[in-house]
SEROPA-188737 format. One record per residue (C-alpha): residue in three letters; residue number from 1; y, z, x. Coordinates in nm, 2 decimals, decimal comma, padded with zeros to 4 digits. Example, Ala and Ser with C-alpha at 12.3 -4.5 7.8 and 13.67 -1.06 7.14 Angstrom:
2
+---------+-----+--------+--------+--------+
! residuo ! num !  north !     up !   east !
+---------+-----+--------+--------+--------+
!     ALA !   1 ! -00,45 !  00,78 !  01,23 !
!     SER !   2 ! -00,11 !  00,71 !  01,37 !
+---------+-----+--------+--------+--------+
# end
This chain:
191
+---------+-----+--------+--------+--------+
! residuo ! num !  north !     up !   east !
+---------+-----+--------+--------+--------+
!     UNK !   1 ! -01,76 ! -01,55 !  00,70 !
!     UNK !   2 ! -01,85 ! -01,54 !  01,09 !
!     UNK !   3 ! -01,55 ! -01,32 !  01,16 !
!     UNK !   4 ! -01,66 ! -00,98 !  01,00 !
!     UNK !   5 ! -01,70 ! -00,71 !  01,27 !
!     UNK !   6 ! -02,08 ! -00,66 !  01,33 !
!     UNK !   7 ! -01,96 ! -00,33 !  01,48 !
!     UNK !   8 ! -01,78 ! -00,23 !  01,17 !
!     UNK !   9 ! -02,07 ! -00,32 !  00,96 !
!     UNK !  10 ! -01,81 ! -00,38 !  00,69 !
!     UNK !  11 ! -01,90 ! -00,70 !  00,42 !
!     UNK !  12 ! -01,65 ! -01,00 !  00,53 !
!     UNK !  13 ! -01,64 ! -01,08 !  00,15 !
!     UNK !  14 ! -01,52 ! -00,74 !  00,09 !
!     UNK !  15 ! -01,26 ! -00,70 !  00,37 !
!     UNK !  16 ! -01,13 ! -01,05 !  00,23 !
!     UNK !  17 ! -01,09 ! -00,89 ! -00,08 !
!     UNK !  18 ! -00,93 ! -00,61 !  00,08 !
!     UNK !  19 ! -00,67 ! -00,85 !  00,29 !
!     UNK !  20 ! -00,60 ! -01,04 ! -00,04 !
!     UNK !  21 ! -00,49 ! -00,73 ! -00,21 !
!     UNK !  22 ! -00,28 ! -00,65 !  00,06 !
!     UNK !  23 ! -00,10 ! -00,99 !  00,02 !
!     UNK !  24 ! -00,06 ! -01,02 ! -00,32 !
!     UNK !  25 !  00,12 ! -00,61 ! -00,28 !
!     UNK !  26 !  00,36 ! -00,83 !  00,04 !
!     UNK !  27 !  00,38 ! -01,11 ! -00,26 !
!     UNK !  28 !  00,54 ! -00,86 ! -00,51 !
!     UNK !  29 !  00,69 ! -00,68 ! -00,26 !
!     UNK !  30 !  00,88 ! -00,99 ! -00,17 !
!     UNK !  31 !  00,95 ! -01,05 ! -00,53 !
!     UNK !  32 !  01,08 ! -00,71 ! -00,62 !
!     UNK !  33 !  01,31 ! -00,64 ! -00,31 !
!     UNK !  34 !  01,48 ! -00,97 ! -00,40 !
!     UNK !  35 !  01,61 ! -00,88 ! -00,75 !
!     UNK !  36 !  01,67 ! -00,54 ! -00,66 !
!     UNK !  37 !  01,89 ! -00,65 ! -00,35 !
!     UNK !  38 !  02,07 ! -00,87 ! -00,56 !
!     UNK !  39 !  02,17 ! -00,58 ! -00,82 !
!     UNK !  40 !  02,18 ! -00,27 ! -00,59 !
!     UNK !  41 !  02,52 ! -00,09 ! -00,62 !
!     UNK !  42 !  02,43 !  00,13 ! -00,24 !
!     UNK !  43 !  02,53 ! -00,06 !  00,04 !
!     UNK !  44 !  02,30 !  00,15 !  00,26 !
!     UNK !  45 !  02,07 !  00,05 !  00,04 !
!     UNK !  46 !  02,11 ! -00,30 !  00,00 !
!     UNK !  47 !  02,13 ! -00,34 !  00,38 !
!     UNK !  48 !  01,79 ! -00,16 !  00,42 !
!     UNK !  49 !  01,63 ! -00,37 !  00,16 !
!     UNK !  50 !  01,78 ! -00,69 !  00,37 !
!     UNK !  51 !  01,59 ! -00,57 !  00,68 !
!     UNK !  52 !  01,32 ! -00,50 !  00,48 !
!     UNK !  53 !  01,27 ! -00,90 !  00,36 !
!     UNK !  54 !  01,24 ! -01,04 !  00,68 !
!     UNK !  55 !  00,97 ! -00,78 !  00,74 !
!     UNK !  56 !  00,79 ! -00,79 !  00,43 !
!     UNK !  57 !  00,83 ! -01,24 !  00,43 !
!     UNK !  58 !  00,65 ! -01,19 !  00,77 !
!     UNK !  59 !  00,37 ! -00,97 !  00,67 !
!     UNK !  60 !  00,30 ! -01,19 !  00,38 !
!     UNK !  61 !  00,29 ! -01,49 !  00,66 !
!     UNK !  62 !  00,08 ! -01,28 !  00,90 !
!     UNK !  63 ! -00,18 ! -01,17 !  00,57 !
!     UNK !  64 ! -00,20 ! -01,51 !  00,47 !
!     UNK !  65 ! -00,30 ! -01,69 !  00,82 !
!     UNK !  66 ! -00,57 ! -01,42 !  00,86 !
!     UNK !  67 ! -00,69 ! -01,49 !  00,54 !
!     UNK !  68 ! -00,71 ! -01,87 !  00,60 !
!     UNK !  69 ! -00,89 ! -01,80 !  00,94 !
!     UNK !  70 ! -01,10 ! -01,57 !  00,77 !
!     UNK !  71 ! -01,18 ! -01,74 !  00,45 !
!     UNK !  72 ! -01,10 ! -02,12 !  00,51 !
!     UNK !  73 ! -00,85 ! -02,10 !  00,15 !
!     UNK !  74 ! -00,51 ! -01,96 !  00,15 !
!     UNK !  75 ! -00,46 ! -01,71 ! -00,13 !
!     UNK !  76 ! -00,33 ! -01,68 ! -00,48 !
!     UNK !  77 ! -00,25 ! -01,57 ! -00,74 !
!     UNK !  78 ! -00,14 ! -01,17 ! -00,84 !
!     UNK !  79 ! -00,41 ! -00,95 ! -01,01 !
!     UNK !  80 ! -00,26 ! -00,81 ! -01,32 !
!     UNK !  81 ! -00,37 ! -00,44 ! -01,18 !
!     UNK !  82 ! -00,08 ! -00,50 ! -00,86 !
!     UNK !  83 !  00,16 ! -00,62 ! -01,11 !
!     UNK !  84 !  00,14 ! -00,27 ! -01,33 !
!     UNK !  85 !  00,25 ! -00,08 ! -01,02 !
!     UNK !  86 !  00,55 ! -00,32 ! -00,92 !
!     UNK !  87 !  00,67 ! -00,32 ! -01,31 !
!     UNK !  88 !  00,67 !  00,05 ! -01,30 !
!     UNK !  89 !  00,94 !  00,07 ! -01,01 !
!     UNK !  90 !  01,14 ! -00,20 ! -01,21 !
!     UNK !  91 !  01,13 !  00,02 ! -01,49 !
!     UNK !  92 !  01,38 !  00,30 ! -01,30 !
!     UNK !  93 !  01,74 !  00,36 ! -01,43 !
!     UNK !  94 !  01,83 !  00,44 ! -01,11 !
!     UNK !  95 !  01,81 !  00,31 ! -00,73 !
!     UNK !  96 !  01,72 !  00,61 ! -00,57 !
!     UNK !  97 !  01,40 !  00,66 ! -00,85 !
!     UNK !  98 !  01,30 !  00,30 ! -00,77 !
!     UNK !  99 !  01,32 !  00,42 ! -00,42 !
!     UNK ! 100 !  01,13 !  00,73 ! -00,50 !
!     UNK ! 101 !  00,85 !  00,47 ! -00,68 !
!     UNK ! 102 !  00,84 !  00,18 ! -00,49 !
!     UNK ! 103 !  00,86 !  00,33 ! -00,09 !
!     UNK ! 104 !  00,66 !  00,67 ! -00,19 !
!     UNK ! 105 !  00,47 !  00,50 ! -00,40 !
!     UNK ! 106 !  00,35 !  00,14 ! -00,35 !
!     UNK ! 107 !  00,47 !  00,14 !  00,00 !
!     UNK ! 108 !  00,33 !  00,46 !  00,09 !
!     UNK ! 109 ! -00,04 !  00,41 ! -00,05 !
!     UNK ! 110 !  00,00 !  00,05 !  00,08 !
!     UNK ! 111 !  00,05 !  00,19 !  00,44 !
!     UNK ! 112 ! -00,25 !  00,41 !  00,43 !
!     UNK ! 113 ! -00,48 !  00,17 !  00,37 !
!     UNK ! 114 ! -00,32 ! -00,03 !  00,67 !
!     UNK ! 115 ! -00,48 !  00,30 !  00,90 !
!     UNK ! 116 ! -00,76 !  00,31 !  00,70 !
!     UNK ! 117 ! -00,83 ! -00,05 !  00,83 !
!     UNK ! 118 ! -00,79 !  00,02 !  01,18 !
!     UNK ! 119 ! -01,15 !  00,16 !  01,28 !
!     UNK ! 120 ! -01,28 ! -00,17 !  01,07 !
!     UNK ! 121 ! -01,08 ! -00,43 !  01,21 !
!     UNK ! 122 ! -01,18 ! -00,68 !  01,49 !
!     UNK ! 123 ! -00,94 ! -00,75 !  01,74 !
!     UNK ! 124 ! -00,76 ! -01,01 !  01,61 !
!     UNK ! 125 ! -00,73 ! -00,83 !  01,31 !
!     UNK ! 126 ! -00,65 ! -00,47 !  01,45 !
!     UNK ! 127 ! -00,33 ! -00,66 !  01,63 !
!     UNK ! 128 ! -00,19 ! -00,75 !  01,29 !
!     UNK ! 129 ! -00,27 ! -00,48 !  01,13 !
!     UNK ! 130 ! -00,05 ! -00,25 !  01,42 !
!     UNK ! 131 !  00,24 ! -00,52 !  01,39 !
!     UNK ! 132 !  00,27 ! -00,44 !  01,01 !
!     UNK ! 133 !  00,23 ! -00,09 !  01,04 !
!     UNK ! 134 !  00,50 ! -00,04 !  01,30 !
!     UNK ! 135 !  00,72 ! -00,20 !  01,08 !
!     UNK ! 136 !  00,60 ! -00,01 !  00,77 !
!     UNK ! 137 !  00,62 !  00,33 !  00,95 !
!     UNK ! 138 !  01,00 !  00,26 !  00,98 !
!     UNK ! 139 !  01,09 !  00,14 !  00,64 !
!     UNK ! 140 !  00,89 !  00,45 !  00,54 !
!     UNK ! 141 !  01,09 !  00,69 !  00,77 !
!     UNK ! 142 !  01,44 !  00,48 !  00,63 !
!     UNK ! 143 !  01,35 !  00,57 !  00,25 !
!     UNK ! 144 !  01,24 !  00,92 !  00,36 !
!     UNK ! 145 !  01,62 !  01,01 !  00,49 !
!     UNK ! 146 !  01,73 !  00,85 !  00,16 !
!     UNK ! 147 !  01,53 !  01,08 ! -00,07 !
!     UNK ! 148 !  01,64 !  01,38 !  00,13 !
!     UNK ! 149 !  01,97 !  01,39 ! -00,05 !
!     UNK ! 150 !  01,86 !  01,38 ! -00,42 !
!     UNK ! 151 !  01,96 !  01,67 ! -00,63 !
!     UNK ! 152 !  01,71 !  01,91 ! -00,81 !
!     UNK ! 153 !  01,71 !  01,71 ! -01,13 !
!     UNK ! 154 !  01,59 !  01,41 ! -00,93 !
!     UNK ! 155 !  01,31 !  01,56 ! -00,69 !
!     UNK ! 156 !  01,13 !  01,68 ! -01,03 !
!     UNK ! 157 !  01,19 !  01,34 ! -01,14 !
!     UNK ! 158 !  01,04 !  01,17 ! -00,84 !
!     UNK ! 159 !  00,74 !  01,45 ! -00,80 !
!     UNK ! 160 !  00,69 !  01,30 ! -01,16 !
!     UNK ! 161 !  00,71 !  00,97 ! -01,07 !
!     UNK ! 162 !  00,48 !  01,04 ! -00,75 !
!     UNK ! 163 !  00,22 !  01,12 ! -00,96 !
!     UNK ! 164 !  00,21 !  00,82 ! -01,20 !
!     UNK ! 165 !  00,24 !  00,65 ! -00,88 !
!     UNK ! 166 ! -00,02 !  00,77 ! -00,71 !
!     UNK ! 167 ! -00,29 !  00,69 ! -01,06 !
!     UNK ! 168 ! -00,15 !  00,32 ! -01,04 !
!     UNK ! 169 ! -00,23 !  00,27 ! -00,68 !
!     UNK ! 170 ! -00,55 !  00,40 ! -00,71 !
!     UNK ! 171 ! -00,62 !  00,16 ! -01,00 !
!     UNK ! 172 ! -00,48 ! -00,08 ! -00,76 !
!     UNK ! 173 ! -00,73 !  00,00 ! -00,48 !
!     UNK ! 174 ! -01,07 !  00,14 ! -00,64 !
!     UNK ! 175 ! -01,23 ! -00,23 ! -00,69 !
!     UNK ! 176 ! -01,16 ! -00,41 ! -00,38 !
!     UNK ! 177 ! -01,24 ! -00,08 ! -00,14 !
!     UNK ! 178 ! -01,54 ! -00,04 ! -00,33 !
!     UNK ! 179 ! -01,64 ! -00,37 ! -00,22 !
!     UNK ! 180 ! -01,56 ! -00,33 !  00,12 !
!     UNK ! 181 ! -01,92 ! -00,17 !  00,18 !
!     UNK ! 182 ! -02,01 !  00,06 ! -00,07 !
!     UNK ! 183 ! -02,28 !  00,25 !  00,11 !
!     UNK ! 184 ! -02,11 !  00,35 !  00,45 !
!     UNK ! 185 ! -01,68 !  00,34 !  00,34 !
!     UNK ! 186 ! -01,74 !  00,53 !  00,02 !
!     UNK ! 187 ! -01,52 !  00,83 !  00,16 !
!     UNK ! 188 ! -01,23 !  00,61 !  00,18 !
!     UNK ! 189 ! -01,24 !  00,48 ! -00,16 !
!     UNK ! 190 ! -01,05 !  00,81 ! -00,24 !
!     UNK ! 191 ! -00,66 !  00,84 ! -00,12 !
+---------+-----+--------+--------+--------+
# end
C-alpha cells in the first residue's frame, strides 16, 4: 500500500475501503439507471439518465483502475448495506420520487464524500476525484431543475423520502469512513 498520502496521514487500507465503496455505489448506479431508462415514460428524463450512463460506466472504469494501482486486485462484489439504498429508489411508484431518492439521495451523499476526499487524496487520486465530481456536480444541478416542478403533495413526499435517504447512506458510509483513520477523520464520519 505504498500509495497512501504520508501528508494525509490517512490508512491506505482504509481509503481502499473507502474507494471500493464508491465503486460498488457507480456499480449499482450502473445497474439501476439501466432498468429505469428502459421503463421511464419522461423523455427529459430518459435522455438525462442516457448522459448519465456514459458518465457513471466511466467513473466505475476510472474507481476501478485506481483501485487496481492502489491495491494490486480489481474489485467485487456489492455489500448488501449499498444494495438497501439502491432497492429503496426502485421501490418508487413514480419517476420523479425515484428522482427525489436516487439524485438527492444516493447521488447526493455520494458526491459529498467525493469533497470530503479532496484534502486526502494524492495527486493522482485528487485528478480523478475532480473529473467525477465535475460530472456529478452537473447531473446533481439536472435533477435539481427537475424536482423544482413537483407539486405540494410530492415535496412532502420527497422531504420524506430525504430523510429515509439520508439514514440509509449513512448506514452506507459509517464502517468504511471509520476506517479511513479513526483518530484524526472522525469529524467526517458524520454527513
Amino acid at each position: 500500500m505504498r500509495y497512501a498520502s504520508a501528508r494525509s496521514g490517512i490508512s491506505a487500507e482504509g481509503l481502499c475501503e473507502i474507494l471500493t465503496r464508491l465503486w460498488q455505489i457507480k456499480m449499482r448506479s450502473i445497474d439501476l439507471l439501466e432498468r429505469w431508462h428502459e421503463t421511464v415514460r419522461d423523455s427529459d428524463i430518459r435522455a438525462g439518465i442516457g448522459v448519465q450512463l456514459s458518465d457513471e460506466r466511466r467513473h466505475l472504469r476510472l474507481l476501478a483502475d485506481e483501485l487496481k494501482r492502489r491495491s494490486g486486485r480489481q474489485p467485487s462484489a456489492v455489500d448488501h448495506v449499498v444494495t438497501k439504498a439502491f432497492a429503496l429508489v426502485q421501490a418508487q411508484p413514480t419517476d420523479m420520487l425515484k428522482v427525489c431518492a436516487y439524485y438527492g439521495g444516493i447521488k447526493a451523499a455520494t458526491n459529498q464524500r467525493f469533497y470530503k476526499l479532496l484534502g486526502l487524496a494524492d495527486l493522482e487520486l485528487l485528478e480523478i476525484l475532480e473529473r467525477i465530481i465535475q460530472d456529478d456536480d452537473r447531473t446533481l444541478r439536472w435533477a435539481d431543475i427537475r424536482l423544482r416542478n413537483l407539486s405540494a403533495e410530492d415535496v412532502r413526499r420527497c422531504n420524506a423520502l430525504l430523510q429515509r435517504m439520508g439514514d440509509t447512506m449513512q448506514a452506507v458510509w459509517s464502517r468504511p469512513w471509520r476506517h479511513l483513520s479513526p483518530s484524526r477523520l472522525s469529524y467526517l464520519a458524520n454527513g
